[in-house]
KOLZAKOL-116008 format. One record per residue: residue number from 1; residue in one letter; chain; x, y, z of N, C-alpha, C in turn. Coordinates in steps of 0.001 Angstrom, whole numbers. Layout:
N
r seq = NUM; type = A; mol = A; nx = X; ny = Y; nz = Z; cax = X; cay = Y; caz = Z; cx = X; cy = Y; cz = Z
...
//
This chain:
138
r seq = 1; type = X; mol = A; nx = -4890; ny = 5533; nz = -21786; cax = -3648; cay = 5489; caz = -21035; cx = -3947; cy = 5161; cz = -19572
r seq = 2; type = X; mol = A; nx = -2960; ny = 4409; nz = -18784; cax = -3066; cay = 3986; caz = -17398; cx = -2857; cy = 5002; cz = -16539
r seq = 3; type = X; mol = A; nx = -3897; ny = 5477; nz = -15619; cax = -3030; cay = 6053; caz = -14593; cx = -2612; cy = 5588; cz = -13211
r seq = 4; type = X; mol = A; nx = -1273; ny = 6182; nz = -12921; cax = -961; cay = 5398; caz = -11898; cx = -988; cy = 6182; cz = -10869
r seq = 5; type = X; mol = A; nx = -446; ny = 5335; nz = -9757; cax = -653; cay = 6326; caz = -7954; cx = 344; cy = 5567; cz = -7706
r seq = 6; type = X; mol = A; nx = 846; ny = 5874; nz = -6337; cax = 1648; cay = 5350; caz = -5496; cx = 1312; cy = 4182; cz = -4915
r seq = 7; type = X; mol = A; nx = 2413; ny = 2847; nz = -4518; cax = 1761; cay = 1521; caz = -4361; cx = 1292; cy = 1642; cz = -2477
r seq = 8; type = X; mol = A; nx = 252; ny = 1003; nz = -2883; cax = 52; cay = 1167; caz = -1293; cx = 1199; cy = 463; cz = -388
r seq = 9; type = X; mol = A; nx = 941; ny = 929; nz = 926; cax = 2211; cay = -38; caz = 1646; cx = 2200; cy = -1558; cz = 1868
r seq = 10; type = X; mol = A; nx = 731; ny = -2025; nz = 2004; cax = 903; cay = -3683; caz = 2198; cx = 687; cy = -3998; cz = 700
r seq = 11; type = X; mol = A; nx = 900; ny = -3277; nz = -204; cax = 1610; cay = -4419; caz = -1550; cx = 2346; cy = -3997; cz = -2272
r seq = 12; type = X; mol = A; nx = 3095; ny = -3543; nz = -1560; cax = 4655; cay = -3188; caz = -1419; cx = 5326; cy = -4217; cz = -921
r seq = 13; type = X; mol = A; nx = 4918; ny = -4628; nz = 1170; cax = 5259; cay = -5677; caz = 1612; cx = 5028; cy = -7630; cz = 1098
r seq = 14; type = X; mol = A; nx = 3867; ny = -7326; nz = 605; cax = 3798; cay = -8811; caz = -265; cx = 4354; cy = -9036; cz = -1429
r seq = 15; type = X; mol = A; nx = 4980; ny = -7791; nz = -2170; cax = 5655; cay = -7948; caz = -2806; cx = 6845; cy = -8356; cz = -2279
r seq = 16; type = X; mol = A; nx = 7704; ny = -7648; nz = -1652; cax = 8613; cay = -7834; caz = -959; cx = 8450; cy = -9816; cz = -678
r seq = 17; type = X; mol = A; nx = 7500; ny = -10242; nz = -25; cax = 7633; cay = -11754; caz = 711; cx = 7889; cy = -12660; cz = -716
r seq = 18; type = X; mol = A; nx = 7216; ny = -12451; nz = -2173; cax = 7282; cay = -12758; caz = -2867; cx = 8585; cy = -12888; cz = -3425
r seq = 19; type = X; mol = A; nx = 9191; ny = -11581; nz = -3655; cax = 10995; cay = -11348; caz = -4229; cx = 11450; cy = -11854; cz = -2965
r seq = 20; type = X; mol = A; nx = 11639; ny = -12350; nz = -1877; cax = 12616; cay = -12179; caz = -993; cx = 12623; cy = -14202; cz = -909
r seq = 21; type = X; mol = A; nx = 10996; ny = -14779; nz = -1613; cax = 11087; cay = -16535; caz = -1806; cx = 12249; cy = -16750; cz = -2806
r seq = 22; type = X; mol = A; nx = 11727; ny = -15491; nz = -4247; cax = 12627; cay = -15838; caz = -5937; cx = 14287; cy = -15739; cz = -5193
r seq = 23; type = X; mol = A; nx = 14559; ny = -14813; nz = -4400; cax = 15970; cay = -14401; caz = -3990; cx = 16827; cy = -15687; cz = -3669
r seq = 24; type = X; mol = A; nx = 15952; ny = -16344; nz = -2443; cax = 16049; cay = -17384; caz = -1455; cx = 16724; cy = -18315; cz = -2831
r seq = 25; type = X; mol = A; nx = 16021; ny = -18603; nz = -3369; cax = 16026; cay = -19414; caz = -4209; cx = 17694; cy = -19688; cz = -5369
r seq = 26; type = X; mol = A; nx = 17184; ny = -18128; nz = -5595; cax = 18566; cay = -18023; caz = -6330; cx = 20115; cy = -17569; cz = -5967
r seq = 27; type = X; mol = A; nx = 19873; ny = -17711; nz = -4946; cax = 21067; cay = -17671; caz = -3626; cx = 21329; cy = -19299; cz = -3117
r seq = 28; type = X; mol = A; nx = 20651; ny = -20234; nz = -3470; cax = 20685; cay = -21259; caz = -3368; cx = 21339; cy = -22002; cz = -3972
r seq = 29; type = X; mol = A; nx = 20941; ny = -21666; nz = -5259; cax = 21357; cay = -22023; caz = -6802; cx = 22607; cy = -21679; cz = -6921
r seq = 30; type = X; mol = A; nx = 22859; ny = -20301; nz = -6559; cax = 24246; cay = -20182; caz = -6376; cx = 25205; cy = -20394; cz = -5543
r seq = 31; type = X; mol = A; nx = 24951; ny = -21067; nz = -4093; cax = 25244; cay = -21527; caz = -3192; cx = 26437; cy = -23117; cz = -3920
r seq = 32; type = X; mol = A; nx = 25044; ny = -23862; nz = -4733; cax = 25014; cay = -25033; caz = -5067; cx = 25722; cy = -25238; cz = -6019
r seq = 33; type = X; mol = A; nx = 26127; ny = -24174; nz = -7068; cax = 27373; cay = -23890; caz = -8225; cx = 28284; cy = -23607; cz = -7805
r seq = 34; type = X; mol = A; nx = 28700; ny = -22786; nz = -6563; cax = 29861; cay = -22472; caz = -5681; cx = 30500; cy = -23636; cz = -5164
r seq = 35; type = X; mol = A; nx = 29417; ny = -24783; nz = -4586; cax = 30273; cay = -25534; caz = -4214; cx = 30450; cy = -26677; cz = -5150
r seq = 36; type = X; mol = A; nx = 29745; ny = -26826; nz = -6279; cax = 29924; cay = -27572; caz = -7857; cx = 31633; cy = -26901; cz = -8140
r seq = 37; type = X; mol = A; nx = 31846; ny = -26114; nz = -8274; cax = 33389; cay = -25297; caz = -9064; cx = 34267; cy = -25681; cz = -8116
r seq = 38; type = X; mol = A; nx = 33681; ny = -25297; nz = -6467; cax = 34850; cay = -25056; caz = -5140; cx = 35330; cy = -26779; cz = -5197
r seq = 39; type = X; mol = A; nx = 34433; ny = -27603; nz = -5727; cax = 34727; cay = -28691; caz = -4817; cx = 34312; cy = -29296; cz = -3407
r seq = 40; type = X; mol = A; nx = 33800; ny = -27977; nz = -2590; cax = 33848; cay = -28042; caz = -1500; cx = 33154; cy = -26805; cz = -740
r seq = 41; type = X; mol = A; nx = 32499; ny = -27208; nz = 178; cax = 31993; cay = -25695; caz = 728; cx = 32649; cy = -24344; cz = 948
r seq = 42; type = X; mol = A; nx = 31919; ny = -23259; nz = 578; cax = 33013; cay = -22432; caz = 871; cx = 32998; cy = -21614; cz = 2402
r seq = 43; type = X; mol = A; nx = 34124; ny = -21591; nz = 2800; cax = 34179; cay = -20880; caz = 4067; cx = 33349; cy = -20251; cz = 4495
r seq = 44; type = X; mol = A; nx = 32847; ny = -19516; nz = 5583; cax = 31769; cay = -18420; caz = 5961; cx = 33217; cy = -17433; cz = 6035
r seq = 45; type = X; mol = A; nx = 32309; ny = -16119; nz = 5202; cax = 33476; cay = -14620; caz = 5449; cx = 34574; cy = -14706; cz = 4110
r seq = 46; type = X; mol = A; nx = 33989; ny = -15761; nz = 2998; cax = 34996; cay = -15541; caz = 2462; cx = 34181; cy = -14767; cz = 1086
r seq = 47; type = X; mol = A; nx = 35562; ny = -13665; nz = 857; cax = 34868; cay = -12230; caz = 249; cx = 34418; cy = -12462; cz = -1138
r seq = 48; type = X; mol = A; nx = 35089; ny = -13497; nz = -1746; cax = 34609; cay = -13737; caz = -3228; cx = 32783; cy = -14471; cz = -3790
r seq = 49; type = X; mol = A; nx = 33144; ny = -15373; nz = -2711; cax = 31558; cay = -15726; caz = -2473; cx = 30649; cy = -14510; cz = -1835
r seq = 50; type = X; mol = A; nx = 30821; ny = -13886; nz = -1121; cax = 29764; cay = -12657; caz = -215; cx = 29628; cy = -11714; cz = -1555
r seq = 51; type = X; mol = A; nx = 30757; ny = -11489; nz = -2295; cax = 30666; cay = -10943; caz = -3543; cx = 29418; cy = -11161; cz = -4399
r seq = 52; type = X; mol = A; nx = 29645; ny = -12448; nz = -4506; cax = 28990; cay = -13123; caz = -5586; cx = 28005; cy = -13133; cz = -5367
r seq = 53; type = X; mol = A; nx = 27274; ny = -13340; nz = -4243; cax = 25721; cay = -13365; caz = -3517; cx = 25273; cy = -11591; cz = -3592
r seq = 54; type = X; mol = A; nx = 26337; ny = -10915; nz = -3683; cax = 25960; cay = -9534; caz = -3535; cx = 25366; cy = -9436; cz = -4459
r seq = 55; type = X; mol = A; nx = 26030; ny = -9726; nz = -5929; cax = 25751; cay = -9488; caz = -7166; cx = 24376; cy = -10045; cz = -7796
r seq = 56; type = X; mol = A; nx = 24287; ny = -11270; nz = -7289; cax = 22822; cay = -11770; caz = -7466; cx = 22155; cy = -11317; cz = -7049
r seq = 57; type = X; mol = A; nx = 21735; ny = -10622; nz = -5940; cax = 20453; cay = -10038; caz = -5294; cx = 20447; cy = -8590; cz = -6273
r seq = 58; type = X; mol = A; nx = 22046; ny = -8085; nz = -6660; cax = 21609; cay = -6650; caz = -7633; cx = 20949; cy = -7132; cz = -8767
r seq = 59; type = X; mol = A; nx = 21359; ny = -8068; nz = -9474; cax = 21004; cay = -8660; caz = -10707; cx = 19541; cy = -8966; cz = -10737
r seq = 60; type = X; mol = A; nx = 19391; ny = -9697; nz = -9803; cax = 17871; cay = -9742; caz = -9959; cx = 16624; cy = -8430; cz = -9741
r seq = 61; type = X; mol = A; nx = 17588; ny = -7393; nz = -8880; cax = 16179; cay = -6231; caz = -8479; cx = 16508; cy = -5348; cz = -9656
r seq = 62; type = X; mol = A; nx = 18150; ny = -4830; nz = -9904; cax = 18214; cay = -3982; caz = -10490; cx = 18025; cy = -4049; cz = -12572
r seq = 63; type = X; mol = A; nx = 18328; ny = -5281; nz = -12769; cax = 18059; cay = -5560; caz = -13847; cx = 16853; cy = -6076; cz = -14210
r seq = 64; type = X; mol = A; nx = 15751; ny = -6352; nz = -13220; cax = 14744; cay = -6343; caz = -13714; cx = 13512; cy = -5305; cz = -13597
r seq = 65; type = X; mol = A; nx = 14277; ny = -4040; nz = -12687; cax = 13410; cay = -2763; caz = -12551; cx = 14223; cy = -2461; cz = -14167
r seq = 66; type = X; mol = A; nx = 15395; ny = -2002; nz = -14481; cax = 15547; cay = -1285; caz = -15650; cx = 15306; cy = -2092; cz = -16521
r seq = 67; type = X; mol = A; nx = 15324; ny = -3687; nz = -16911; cax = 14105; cay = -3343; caz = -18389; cx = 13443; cy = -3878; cz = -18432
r seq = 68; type = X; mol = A; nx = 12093; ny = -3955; nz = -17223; cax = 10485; cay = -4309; caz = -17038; cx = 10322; cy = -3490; cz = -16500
r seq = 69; type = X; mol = A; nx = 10632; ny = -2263; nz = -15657; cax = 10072; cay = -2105; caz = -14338; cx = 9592; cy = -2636; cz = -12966
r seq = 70; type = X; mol = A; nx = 9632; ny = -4197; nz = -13214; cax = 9210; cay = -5135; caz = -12468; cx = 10071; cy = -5838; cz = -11642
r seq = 71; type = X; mol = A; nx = 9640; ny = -6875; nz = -10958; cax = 10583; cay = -8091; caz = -10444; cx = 9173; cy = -8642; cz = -10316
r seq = 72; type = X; mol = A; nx = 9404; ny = -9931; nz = -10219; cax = 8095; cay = -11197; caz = -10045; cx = 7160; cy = -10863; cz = -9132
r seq = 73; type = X; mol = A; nx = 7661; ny = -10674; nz = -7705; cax = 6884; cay = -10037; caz = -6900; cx = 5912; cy = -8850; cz = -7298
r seq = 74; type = X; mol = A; nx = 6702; ny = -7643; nz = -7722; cax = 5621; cay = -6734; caz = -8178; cx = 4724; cy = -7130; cz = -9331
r seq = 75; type = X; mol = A; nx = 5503; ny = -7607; nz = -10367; cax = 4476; cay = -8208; caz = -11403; cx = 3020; cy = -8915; cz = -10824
r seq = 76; type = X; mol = A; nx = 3406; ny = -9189; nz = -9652; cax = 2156; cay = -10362; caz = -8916; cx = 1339; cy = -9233; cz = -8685
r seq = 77; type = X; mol = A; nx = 1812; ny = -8459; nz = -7816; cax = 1034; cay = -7387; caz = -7309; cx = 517; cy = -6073; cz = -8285
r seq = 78; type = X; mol = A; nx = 775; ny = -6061; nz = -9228; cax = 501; cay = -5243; caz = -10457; cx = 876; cy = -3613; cz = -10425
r seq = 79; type = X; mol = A; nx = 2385; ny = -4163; nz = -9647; cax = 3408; cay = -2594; caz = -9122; cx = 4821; cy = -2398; cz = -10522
r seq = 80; type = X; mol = A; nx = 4704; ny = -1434; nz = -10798; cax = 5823; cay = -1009; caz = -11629; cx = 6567; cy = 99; cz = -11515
r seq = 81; type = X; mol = A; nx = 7795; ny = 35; nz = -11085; cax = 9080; cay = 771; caz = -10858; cx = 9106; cy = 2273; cz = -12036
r seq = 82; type = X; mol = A; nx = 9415; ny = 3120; nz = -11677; cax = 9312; cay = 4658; caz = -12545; cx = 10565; cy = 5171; cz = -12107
r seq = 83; type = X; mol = A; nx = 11158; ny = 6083; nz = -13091; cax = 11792; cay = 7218; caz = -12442; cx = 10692; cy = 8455; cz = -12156
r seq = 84; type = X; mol = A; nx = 11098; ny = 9294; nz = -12032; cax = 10169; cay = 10510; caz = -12171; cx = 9592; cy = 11164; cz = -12996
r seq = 85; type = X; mol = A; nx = 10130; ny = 10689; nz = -14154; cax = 9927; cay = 11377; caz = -15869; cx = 8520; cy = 10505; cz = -16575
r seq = 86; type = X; mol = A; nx = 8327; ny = 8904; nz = -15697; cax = 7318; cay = 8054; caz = -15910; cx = 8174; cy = 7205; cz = -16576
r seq = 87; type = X; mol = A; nx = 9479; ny = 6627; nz = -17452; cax = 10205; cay = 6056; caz = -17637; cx = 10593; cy = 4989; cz = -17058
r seq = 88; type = X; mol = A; nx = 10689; ny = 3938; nz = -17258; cax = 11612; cay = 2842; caz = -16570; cx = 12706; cy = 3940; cz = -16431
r seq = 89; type = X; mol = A; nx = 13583; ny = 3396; nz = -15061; cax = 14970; cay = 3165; caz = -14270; cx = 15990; cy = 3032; cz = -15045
r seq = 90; type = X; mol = A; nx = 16729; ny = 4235; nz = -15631; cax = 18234; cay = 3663; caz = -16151; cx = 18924; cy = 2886; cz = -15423
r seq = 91; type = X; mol = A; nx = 20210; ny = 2056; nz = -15478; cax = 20525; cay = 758; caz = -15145; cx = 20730; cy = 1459; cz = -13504
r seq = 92; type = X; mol = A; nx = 21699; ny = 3062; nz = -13896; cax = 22129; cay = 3590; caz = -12670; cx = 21423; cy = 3631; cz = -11694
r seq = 93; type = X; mol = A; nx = 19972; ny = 4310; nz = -12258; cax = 18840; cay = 4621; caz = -11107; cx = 18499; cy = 3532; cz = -10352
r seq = 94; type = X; mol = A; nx = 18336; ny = 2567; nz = -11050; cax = 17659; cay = 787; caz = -10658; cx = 18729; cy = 118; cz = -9759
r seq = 95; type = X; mol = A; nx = 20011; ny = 529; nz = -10015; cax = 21013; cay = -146; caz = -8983; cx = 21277; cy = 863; cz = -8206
r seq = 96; type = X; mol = A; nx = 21088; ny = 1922; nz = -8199; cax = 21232; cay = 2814; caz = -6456; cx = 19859; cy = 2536; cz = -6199
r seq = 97; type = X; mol = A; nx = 18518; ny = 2221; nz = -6297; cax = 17603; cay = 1772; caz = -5750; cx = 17383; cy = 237; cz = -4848
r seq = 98; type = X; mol = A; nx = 17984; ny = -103; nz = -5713; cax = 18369; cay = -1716; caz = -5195; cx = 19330; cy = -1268; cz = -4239
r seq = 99; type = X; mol = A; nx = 20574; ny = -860; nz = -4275; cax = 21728; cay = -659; caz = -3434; cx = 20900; cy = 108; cz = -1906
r seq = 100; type = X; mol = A; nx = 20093; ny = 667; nz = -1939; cax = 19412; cay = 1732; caz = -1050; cx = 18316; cy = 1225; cz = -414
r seq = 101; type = X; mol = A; nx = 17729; ny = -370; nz = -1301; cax = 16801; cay = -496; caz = -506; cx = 16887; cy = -1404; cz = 448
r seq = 102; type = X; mol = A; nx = 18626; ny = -2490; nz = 885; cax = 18848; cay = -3104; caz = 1504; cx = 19099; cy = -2454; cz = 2751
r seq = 103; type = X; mol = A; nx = 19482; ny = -1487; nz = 2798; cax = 19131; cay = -778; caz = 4646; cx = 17962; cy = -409; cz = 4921
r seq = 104; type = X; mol = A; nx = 17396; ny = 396; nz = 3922; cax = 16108; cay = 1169; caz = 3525; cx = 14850; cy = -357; cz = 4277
r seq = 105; type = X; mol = A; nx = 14777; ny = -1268; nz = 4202; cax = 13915; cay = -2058; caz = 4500; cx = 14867; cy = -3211; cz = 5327
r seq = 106; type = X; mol = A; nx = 15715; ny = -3327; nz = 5455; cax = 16619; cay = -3903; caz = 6529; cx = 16809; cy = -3573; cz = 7742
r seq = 107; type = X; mol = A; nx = 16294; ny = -2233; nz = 7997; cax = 16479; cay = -1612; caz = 9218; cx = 14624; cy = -1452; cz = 9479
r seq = 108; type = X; mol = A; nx = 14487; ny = -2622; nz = 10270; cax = 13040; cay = -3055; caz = 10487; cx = 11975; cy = -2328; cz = 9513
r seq = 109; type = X; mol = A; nx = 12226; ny = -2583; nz = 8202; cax = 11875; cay = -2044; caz = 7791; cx = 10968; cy = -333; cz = 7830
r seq = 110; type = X; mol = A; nx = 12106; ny = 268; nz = 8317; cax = 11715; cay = 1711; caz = 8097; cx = 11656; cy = 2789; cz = 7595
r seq = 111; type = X; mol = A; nx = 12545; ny = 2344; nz = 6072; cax = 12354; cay = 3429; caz = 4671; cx = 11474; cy = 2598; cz = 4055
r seq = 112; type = X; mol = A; nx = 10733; ny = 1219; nz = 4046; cax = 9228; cay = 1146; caz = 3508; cx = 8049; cy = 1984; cz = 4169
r seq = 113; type = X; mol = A; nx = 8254; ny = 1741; nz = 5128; cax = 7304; cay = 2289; caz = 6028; cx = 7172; cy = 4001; cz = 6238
r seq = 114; type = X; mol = A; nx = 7990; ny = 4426; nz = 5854; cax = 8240; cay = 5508; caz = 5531; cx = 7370; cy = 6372; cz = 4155
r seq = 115; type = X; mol = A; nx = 7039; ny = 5700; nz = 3618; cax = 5456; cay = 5807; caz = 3003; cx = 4674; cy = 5946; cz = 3318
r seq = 116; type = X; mol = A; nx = 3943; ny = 5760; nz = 4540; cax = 2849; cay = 6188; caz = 5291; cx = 2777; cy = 7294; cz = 6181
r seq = 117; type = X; mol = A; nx = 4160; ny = 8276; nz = 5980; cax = 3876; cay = 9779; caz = 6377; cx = 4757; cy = 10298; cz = 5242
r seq = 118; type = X; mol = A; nx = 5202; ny = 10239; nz = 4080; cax = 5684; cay = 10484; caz = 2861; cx = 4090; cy = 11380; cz = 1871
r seq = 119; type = X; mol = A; nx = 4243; ny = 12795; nz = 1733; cax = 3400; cay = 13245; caz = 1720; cx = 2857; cy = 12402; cz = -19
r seq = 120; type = X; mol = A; nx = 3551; ny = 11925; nz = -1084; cax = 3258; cay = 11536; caz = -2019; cx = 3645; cy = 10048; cz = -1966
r seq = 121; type = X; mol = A; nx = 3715; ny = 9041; nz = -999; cax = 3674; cay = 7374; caz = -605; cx = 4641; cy = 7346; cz = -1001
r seq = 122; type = X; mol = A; nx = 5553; ny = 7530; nz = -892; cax = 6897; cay = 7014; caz = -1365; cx = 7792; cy = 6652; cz = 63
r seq = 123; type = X; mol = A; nx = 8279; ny = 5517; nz = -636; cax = 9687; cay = 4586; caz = 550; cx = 11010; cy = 5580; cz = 292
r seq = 124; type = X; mol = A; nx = 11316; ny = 5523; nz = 1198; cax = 13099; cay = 5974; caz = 1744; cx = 13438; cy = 5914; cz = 549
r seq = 125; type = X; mol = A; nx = 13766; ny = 4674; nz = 249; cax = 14736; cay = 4232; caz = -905; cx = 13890; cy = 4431; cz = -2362
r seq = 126; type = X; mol = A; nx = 12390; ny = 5194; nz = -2785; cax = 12846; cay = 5683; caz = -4073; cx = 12588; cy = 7010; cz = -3592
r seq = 127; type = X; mol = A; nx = 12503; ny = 7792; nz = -2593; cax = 13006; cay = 9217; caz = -2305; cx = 14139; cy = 9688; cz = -2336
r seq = 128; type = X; mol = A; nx = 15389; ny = 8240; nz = -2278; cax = 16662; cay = 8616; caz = -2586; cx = 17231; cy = 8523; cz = -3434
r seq = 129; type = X; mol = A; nx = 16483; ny = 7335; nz = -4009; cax = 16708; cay = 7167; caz = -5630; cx = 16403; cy = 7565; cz = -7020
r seq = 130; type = X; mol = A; nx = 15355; ny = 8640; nz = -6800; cax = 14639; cay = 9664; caz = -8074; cx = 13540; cy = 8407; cz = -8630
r seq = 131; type = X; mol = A; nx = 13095; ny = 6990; nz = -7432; cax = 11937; cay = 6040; caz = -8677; cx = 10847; cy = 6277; cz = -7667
r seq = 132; type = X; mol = A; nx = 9988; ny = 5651; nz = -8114; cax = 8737; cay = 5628; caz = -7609; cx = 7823; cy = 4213; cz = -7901
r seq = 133; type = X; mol = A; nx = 7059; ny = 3745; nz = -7143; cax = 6921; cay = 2277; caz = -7134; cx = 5369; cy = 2488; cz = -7309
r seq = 134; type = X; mol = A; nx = 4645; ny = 2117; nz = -8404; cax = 3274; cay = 2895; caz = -8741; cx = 2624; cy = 1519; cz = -8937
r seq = 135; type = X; mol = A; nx = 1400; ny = 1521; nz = -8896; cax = 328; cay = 371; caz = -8813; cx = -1376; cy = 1386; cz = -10311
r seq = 136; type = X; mol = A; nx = -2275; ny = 803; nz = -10309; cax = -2929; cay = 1375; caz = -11581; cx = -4046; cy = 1970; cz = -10792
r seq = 137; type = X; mol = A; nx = -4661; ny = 3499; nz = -10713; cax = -5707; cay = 3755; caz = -9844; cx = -6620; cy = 2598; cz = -10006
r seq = 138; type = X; mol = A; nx = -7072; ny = 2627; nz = -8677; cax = -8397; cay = 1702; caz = -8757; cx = -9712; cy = 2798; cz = -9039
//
């Protein structure tokens, strides 16, 4: 059996640069179908599109922590998402994690960083979320 630890903090952050290229990407994609349907660009501020971009960035973190544990980025980095029980993320846990980690690391990033005086390495956002972001002892 694997045992795991807490992910260190810089591959946490390269994970992060990794998910934040796949994001880019698919915010693009959907950019580019928005204006395929609209006809036409869509406004800045308009709520159905900000919607829609919302939903993609959940879709991609939160549905792929609850059923991989992963997102591409961590997969790179050989990090996998837990609740506390050692379980993948029910859908709930995985989308208040996702939902938590856009301030949580948006705010110069300082609930990542927040791992490096977190007496067991843990970020803001899975201290608020009951997950834990584990890598394989070396």
């Amino acid at each position: 059996m694997r045992v795991l630890e807490s992910a260190r903090w810089w591959k946490r952050l390269l994970a992060i640069v990794y998910d934040t290229l796949i994001v880019a990407g698919l915010l693009m994609i959907t950019g580019f179908a928005a204006i395929a349907v609209n006809g036409q660009a869509v406004p800045a501020g308009t709520l159905w599109y900000q919607l829609l971009l919302l939903l993609v960035v959940w879709a991609y973190f939160a549905l792929s922590w609850w059923r991989v544990g992963k997102t591409v980025g961590a997969r790179a980095w050989k990090l996998e998402v837990r609740d506390l029980s050692g379980a993948y993320p029910s859908l709930a846990r995985a989308s208040m994690r996702a939902i938590l980690a856009l301030p949580s690391i948006g705010l110069a990033g300082i609930g990542l960083f927040w791992c490096l005086i977190d007496p067991e390495g843990q970020s803001a956002h899975d201290r608020l979320s009951g997950t834990q972001l584990l890598q394989p002892r070396n």
